[in-house]
Backbone as JSON, one array per atom type, in Angstrom:
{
  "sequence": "XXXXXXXXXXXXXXXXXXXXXXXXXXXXXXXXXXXXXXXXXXXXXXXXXXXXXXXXXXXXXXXXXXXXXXXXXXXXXXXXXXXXXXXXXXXXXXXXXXXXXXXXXXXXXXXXXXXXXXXXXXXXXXXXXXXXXXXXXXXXXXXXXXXXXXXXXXXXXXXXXXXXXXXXXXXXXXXXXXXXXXXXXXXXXXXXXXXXXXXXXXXXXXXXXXXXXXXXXXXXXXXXXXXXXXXXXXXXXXXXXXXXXXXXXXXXXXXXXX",
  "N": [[55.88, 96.0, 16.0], [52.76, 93.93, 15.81], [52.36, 91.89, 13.05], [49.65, 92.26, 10.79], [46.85, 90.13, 10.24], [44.1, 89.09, 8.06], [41.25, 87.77, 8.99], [38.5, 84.95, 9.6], [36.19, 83.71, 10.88], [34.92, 80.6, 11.46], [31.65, 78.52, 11.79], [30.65, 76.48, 14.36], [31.25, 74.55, 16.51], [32.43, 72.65, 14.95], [34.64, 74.03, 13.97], [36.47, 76.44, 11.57], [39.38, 78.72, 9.96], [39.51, 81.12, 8.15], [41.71, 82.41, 6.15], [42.7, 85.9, 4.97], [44.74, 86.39, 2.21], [47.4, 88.97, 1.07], [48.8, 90.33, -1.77], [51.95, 88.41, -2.36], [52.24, 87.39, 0.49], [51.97, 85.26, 3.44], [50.83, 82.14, 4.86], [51.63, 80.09, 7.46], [51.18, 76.3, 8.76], [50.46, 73.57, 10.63], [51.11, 70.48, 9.21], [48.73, 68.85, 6.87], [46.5, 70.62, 7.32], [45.29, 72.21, 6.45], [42.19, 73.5, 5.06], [40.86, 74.5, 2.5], [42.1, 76.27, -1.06], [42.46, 79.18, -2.45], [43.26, 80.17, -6.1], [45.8, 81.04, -6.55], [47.17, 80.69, -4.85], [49.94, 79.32, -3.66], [51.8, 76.62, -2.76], [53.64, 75.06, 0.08], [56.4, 73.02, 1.16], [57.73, 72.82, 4.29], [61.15, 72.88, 6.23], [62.11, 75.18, 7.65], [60.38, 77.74, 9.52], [61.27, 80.5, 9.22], [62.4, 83.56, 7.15], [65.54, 83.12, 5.55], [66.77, 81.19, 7.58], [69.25, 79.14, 8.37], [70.3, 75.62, 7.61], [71.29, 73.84, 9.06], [69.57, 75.18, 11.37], [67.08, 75.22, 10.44], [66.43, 72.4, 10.45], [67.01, 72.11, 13.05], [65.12, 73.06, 14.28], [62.89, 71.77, 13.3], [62.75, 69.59, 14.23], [62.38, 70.06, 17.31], [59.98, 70.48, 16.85], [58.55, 68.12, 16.05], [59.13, 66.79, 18.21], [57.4, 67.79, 20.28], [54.93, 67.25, 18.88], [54.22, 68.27, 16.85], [54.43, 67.94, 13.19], [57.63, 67.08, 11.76], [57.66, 68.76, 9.35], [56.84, 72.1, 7.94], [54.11, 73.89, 6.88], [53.73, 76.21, 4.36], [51.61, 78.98, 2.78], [51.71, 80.84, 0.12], [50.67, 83.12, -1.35], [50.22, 84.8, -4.52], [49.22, 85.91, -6.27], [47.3, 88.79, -7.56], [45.19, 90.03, -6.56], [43.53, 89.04, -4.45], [43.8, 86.72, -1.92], [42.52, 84.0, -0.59], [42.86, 80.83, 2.21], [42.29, 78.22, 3.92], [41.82, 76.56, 7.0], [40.93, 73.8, 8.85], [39.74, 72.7, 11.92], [40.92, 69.59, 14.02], [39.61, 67.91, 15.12], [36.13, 68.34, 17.28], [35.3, 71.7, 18.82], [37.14, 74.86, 19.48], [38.51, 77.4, 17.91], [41.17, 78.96, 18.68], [42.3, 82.93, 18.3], [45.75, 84.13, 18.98], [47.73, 87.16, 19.82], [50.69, 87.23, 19.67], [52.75, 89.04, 19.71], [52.12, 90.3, 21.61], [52.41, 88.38, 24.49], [54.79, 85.35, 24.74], [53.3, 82.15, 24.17], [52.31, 79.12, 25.98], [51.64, 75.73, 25.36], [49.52, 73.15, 25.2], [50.47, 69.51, 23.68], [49.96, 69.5, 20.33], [48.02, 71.61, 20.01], [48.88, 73.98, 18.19], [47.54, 75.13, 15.13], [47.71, 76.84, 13.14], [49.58, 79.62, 11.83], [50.93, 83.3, 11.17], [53.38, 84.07, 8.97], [56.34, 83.13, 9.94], [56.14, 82.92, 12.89], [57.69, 81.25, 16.12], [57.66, 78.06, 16.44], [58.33, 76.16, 19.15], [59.92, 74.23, 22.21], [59.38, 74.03, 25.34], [60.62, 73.29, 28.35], [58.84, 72.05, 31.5], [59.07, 73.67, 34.71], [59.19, 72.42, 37.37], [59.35, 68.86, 38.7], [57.65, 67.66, 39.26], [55.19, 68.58, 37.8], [56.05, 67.98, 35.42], [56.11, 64.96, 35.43], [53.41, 64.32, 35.91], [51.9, 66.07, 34.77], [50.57, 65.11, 32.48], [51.58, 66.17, 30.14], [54.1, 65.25, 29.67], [57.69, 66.06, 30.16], [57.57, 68.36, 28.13], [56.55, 71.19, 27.32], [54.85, 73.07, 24.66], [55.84, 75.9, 23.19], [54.96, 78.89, 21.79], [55.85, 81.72, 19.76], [56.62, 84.98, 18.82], [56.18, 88.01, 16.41], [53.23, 88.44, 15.61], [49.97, 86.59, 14.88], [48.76, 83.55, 16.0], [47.17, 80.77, 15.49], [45.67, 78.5, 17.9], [43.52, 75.18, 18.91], [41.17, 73.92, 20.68], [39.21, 71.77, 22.81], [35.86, 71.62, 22.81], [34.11, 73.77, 24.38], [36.03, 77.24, 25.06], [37.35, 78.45, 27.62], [38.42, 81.59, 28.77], [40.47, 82.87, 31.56], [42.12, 85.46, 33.42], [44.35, 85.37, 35.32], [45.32, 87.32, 38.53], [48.17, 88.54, 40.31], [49.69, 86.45, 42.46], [47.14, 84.98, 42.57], [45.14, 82.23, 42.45], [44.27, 79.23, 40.79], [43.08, 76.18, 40.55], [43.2, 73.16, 38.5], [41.53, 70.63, 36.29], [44.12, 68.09, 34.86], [43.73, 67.63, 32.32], [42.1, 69.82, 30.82], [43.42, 71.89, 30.9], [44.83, 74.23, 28.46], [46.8, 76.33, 27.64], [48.54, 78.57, 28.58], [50.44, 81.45, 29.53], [54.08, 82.85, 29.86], [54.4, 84.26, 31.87], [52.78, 82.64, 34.48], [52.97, 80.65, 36.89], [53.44, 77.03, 37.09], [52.23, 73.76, 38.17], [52.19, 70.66, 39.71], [50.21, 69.19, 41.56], [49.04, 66.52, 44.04], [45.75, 64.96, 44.63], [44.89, 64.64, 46.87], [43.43, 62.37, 49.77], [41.87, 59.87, 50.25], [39.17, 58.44, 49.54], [38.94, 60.63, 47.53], [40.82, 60.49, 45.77], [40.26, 57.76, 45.3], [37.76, 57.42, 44.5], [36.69, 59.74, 43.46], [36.57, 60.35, 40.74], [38.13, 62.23, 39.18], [40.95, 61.97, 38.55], [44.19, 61.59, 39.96], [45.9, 63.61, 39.98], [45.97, 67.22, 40.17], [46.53, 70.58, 38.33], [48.0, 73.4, 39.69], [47.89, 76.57, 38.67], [49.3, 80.13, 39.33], [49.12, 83.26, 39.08], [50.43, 86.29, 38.06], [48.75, 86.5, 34.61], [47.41, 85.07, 31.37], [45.32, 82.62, 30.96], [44.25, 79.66, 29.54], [41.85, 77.63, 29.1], [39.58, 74.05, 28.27], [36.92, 72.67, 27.82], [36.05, 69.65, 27.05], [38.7, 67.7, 26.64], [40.62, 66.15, 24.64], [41.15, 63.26, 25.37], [39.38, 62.8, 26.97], [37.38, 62.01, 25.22], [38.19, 60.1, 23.55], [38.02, 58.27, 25.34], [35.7, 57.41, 26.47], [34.74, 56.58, 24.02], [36.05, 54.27, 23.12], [35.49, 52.77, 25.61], [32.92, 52.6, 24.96], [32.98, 51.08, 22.94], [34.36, 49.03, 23.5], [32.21, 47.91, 25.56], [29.81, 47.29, 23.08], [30.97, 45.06, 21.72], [31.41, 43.5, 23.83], [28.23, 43.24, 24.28], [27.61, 41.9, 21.71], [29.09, 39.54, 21.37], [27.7, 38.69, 23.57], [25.27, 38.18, 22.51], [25.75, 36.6, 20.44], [26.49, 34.24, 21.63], [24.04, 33.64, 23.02], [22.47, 33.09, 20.65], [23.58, 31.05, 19.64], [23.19, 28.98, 21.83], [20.26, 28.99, 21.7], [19.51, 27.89, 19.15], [20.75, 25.34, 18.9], [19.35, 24.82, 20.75], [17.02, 24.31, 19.37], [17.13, 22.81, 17.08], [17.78, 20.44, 18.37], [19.7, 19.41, 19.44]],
  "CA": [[54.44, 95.96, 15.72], [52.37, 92.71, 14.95], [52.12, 91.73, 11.34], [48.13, 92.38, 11.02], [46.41, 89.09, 9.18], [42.69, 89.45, 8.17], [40.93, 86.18, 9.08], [37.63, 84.66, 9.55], [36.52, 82.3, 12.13], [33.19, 80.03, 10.98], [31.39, 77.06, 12.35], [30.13, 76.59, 16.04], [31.69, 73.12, 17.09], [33.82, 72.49, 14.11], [35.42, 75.62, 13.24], [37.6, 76.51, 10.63], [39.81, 79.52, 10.2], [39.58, 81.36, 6.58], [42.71, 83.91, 6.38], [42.98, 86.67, 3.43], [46.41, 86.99, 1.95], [47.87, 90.65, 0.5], [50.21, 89.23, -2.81], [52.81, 87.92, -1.44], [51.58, 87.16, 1.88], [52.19, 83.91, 3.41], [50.92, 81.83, 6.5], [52.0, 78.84, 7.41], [50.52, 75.77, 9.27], [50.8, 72.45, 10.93], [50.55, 69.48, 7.73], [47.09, 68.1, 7.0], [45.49, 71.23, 8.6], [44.24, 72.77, 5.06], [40.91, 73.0, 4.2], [40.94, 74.43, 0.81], [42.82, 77.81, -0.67], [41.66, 79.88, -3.94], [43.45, 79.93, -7.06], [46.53, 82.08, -7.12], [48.0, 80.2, -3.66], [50.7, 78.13, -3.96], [51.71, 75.74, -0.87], [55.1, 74.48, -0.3], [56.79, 72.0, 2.8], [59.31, 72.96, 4.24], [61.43, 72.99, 7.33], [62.18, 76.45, 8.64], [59.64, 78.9, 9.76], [61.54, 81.77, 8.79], [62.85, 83.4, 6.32], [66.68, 83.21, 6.24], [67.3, 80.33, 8.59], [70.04, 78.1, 8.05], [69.72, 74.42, 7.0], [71.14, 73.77, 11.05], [68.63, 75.88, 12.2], [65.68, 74.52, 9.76], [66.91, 71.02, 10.66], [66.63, 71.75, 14.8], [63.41, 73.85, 14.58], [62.0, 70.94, 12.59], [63.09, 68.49, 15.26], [61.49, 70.81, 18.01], [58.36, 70.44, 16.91], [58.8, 66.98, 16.4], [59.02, 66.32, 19.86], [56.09, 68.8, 20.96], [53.99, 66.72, 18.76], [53.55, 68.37, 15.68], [55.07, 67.34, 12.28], [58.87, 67.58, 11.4], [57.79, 69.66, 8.01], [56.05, 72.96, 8.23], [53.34, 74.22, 5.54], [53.94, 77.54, 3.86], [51.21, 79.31, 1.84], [51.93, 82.35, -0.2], [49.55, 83.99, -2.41], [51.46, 84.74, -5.91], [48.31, 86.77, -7.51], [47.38, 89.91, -7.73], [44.09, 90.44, -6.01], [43.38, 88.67, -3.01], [44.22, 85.31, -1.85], [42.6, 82.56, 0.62], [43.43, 79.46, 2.54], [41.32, 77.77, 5.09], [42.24, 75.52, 7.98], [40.3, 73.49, 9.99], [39.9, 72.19, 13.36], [40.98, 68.08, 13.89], [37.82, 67.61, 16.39], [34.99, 69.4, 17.51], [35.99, 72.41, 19.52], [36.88, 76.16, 19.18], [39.76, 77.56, 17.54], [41.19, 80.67, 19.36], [43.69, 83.48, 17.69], [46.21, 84.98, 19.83], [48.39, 87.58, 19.68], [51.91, 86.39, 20.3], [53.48, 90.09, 20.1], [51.93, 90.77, 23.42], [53.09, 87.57, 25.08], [54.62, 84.24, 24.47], [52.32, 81.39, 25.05], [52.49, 78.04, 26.39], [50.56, 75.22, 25.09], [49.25, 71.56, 25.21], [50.9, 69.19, 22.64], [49.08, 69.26, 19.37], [47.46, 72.7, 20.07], [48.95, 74.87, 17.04], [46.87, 75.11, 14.3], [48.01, 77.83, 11.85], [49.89, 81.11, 11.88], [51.31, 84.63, 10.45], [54.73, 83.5, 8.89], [57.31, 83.28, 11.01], [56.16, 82.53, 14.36], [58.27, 79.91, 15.85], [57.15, 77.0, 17.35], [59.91, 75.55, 19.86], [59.71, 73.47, 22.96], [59.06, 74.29, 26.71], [60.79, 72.45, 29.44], [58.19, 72.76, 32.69], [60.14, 74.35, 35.74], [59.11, 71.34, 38.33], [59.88, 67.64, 38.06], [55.84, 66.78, 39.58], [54.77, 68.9, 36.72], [57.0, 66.99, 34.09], [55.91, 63.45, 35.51], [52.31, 64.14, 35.93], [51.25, 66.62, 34.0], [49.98, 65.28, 30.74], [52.38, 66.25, 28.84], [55.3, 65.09, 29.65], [58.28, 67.29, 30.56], [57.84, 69.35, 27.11], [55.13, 71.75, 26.11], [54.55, 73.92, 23.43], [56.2, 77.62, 22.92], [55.13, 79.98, 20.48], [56.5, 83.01, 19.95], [56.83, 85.85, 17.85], [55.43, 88.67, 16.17], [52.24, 88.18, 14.96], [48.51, 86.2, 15.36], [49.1, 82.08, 15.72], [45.77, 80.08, 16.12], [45.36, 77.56, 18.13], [42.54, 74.18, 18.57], [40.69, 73.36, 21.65], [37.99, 71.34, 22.69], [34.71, 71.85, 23.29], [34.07, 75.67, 24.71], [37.25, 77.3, 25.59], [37.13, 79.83, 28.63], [40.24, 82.47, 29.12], [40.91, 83.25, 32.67], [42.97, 86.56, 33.69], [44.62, 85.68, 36.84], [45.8, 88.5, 39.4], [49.29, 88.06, 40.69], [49.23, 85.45, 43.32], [45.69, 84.65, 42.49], [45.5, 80.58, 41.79], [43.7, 77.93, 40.08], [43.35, 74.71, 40.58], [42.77, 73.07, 37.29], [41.86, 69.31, 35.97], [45.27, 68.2, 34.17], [43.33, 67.88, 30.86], [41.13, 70.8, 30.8], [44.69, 73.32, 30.48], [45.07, 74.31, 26.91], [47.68, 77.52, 27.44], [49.05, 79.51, 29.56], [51.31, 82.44, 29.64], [54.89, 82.21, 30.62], [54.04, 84.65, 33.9], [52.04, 82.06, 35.2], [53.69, 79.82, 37.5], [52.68, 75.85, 36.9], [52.62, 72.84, 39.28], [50.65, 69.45, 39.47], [49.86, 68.4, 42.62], [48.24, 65.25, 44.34], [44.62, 65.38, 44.87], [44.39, 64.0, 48.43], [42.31, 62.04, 51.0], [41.9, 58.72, 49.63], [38.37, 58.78, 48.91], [39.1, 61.32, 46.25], [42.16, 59.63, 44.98], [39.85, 56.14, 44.6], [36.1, 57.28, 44.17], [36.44, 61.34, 42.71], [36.34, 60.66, 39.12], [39.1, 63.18, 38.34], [41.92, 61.47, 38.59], [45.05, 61.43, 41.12], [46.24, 65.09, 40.06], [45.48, 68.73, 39.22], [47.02, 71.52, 37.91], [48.01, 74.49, 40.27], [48.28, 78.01, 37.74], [49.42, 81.14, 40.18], [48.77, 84.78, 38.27], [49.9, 86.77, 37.17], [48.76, 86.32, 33.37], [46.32, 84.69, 31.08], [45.05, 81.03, 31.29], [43.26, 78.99, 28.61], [41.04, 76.23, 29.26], [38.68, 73.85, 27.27], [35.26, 71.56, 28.45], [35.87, 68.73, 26.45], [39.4, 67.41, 26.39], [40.33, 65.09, 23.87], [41.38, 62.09, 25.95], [38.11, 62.62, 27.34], [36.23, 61.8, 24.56], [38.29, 58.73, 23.12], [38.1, 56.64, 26.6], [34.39, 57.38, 25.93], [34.59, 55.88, 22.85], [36.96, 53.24, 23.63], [34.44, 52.27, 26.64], [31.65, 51.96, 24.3], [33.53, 50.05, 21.57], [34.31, 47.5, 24.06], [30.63, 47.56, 25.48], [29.39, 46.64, 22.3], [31.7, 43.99, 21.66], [30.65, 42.71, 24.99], [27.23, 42.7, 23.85], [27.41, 41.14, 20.22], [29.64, 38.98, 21.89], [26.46, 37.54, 24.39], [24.53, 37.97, 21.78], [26.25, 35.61, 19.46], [26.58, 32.87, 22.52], [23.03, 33.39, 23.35], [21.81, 32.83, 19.58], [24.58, 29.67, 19.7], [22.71, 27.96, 22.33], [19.0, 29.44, 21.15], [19.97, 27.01, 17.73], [20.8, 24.25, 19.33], [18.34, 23.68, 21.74], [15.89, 24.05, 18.14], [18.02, 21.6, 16.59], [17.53, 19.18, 19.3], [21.08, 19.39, 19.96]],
  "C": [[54.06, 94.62, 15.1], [52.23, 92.45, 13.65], [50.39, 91.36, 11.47], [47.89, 90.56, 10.0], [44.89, 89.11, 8.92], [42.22, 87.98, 8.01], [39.36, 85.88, 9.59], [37.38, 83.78, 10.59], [34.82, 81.69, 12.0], [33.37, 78.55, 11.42], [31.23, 77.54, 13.72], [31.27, 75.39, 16.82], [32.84, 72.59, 16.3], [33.91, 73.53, 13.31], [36.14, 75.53, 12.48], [38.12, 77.87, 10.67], [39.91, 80.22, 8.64], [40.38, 82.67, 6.65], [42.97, 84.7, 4.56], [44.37, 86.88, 3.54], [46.52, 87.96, 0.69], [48.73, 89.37, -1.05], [51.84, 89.38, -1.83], [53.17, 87.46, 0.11], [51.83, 86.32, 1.96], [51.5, 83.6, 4.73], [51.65, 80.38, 6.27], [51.13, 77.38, 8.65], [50.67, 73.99, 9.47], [49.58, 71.53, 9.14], [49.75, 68.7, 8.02], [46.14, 68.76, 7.35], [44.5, 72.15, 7.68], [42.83, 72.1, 4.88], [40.45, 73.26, 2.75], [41.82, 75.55, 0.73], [41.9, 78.03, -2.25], [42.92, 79.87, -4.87], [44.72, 81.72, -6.9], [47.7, 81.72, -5.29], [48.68, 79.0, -3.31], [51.15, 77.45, -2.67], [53.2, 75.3, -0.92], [55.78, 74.12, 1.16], [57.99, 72.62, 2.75], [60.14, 73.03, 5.8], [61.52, 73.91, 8.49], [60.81, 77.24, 8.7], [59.47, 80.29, 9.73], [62.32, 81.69, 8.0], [64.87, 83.73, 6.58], [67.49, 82.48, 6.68], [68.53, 79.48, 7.79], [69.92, 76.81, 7.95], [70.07, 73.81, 8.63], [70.17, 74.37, 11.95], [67.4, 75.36, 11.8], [65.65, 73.02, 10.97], [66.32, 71.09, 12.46], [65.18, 72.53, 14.85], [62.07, 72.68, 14.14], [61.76, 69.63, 14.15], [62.35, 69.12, 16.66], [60.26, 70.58, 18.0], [57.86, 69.33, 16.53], [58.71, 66.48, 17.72], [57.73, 66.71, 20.8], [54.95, 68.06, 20.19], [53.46, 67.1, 17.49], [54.78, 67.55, 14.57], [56.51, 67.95, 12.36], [58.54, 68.69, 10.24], [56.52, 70.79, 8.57], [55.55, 73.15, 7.23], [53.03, 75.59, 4.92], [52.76, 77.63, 2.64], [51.31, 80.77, 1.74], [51.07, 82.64, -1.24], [50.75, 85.33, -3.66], [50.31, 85.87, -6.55], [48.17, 88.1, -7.27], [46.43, 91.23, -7.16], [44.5, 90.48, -4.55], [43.37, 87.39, -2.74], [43.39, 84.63, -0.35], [42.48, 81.26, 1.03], [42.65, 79.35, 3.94], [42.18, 76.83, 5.59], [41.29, 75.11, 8.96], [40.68, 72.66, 11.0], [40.05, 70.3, 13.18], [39.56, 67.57, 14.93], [37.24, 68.67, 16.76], [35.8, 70.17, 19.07], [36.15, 74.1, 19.5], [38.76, 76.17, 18.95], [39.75, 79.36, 17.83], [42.35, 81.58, 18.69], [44.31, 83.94, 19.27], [47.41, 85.52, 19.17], [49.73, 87.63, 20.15], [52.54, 87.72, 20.34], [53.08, 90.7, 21.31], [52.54, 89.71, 24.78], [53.56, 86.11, 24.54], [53.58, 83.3, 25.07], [53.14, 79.74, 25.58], [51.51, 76.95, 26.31], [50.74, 73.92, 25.02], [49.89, 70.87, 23.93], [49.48, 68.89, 21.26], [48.24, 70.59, 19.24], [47.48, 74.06, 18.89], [48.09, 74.68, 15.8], [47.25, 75.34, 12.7], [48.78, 78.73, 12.39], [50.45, 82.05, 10.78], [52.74, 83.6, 10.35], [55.67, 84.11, 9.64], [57.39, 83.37, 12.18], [56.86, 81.25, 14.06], [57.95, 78.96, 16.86], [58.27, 75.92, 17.57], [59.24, 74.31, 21.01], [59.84, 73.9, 23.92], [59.29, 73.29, 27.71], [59.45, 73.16, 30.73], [59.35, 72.82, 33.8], [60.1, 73.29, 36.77], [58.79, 70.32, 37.85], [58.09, 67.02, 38.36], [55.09, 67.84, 38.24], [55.02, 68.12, 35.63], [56.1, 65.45, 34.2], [54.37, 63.15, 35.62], [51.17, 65.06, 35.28], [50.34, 66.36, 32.92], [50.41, 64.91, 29.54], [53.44, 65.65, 28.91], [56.4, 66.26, 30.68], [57.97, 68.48, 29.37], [56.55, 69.76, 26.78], [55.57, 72.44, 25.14], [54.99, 75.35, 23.47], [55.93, 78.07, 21.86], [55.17, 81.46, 20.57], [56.69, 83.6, 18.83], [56.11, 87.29, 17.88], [54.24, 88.98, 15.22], [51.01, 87.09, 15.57], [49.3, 84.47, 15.03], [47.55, 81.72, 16.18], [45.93, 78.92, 16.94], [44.2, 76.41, 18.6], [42.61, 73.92, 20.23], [39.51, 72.58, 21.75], [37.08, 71.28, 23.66], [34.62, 73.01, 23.49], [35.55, 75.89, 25.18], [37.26, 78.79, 26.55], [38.68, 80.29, 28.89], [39.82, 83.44, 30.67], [42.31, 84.53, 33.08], [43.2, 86.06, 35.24], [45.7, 86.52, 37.34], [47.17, 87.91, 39.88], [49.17, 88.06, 42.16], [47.55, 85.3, 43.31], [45.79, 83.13, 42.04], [44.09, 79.93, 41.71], [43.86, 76.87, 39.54], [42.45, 73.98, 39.34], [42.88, 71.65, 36.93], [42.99, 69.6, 34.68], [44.89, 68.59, 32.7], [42.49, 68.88, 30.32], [42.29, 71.88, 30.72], [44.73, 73.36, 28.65], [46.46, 75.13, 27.01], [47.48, 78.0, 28.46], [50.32, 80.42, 29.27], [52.56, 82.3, 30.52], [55.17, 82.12, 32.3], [53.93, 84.08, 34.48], [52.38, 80.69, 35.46], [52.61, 78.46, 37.69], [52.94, 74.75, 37.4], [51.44, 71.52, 38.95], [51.01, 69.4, 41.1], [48.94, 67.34, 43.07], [46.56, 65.46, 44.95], [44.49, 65.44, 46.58], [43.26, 63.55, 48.6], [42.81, 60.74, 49.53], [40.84, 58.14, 49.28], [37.76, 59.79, 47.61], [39.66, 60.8, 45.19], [41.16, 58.44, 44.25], [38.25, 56.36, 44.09], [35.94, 58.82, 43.09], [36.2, 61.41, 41.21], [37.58, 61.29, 38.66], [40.33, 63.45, 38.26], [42.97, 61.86, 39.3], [45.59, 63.08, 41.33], [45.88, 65.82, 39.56], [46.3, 69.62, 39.28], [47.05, 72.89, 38.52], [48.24, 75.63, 39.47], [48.46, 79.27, 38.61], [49.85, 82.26, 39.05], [50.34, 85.4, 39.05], [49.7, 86.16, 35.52], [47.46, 85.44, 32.71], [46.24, 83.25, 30.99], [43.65, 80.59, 30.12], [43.04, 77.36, 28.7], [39.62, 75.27, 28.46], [38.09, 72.94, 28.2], [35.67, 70.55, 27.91], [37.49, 68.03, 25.79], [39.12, 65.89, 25.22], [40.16, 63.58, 24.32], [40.17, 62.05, 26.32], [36.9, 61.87, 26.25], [36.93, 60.69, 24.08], [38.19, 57.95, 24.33], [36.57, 56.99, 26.08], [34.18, 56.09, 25.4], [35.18, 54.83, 22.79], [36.14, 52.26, 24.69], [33.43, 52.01, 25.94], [31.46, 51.5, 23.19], [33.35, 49.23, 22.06], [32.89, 47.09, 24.95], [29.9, 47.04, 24.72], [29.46, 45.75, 21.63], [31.31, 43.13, 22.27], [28.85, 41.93, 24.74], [26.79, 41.67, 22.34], [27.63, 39.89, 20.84], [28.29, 37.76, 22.62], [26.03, 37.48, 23.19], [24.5, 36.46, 20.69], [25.72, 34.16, 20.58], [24.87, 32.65, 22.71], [21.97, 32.49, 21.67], [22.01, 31.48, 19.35], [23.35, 28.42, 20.25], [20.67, 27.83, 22.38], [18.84, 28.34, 20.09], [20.39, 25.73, 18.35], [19.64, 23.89, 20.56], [17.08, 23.48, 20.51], [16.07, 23.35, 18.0], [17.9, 20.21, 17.36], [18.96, 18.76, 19.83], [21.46, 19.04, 21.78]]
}
């Protein structure tokens, strides 16, 4: 049976996650991801994710999630008092932060995607099953596994729509628009085609085949999406100061009599 967690979910765009803890309760959560806690909840780094583990086992679980993108140290809060205890976490960009229940299935997720969870989910690493997945995916060869028993949150961006697909049912999906997926659900990149797609389409060389059965999570507003943005209209404005300056340059000298 899942370990229940009673939790909150506030904000539209930048969400945060506000979880009540029993005494002695704990969650834990990728470092830096606190937004505040109340007074009777102590915090403490540490490597393993469960309780028990061995300092070889801390040590490779740490390194795991190291590689997937989150921190080597994990963030344990336990609630020591006597009432009721809570600890907030928020979102790193605008977006929606989704729970899921990991005692119904493992998931599979984008790097950077964990948020928070119930103590003792464990967050490992995911080879993909095909080598055009690995090399063009995104991600790399390694996503994200979490697993256990209990609620883990994880961070998307912009709206995040969940898709049930039927077994053999498929969807074709831009690479950066995947958040999660279920292990059921068989995952491929393939090449866009035609060569007017490839050079004029906007949506770059490959997409993401997902074949059902199982559930599929997708977001509007990837991140990469929004720093080339921003990156494009850094160096736009550069561009323009830039004339600007030259134009003022030779504006001043023709006053000058130069």
């Amino acid at each position: 049976m899942a370990h229940e967690i009673d939790y909150q979910l506030v904000g539209d765009d930048m969400q945060a996650v506000i979880i009540g803890l029993d005494p002695g309760e704990a969650v834990m959560a990728e470092a830096g991801a606190m937004m505040f806690m109340t007074d009777g909840v102590e915090m403490e780094t540490k490597t393993a994710t469960k309780d028990g583990q061995g300092l070889g086992q801390a040590l490779l679980g740490g390194l795991q999630r190291a590689i997937t993108g989150e921190s080597f140290f994990i963030t344990a809060f336990t609630y020591k008092g006597s009432q009721k205890g809570k600890v907030a976490f928020s979102a790193p960009y605008p977006g929606k932060i989704i729970p899921v229940d990991l005692s119904k299935s493992d998931l599979l997720c984008q790097k950077d995607a964990y948020l928070c969870s119930a103590w003792g989910i464990d967050i490992s690493i995911a080879f993909t099953k095909k080598l055009g997945a690995g090399i063009f995916g995104g991600e790399g060869f390694i996503l994200q596994k979490l697993s256990g028993d209990g609620l883990a949150f994880i961070h998307a961006g912009g709206t995040v729509i969940r898709k049930g697909l039927a077994a053999g049912e498929t969807l074709k999906v831009d690479t950066g628009c995947l958040v999660a997926f279920e292990p059921t659900v068989d995952y491929d990149i393939n090449f866009v085609g035609g060569f007017k797609n490839a050079l004029f389409g906007g949506e770059g060389l490959f997409f993401a085949t997902l074949r059902g059965p199982g559930n599929v999570y997708l977001q509007t507003l990837p991140f990469s999406r929004v720093a080339d943005r921003i990156i494009t209209a850094s160096r736009r404005s550069e561009g323009e100061v830039r004339r600007g300056s030259e134009i003022s340059g030779v504006l001043g000298d023709i006053i000058s009599g130069r």
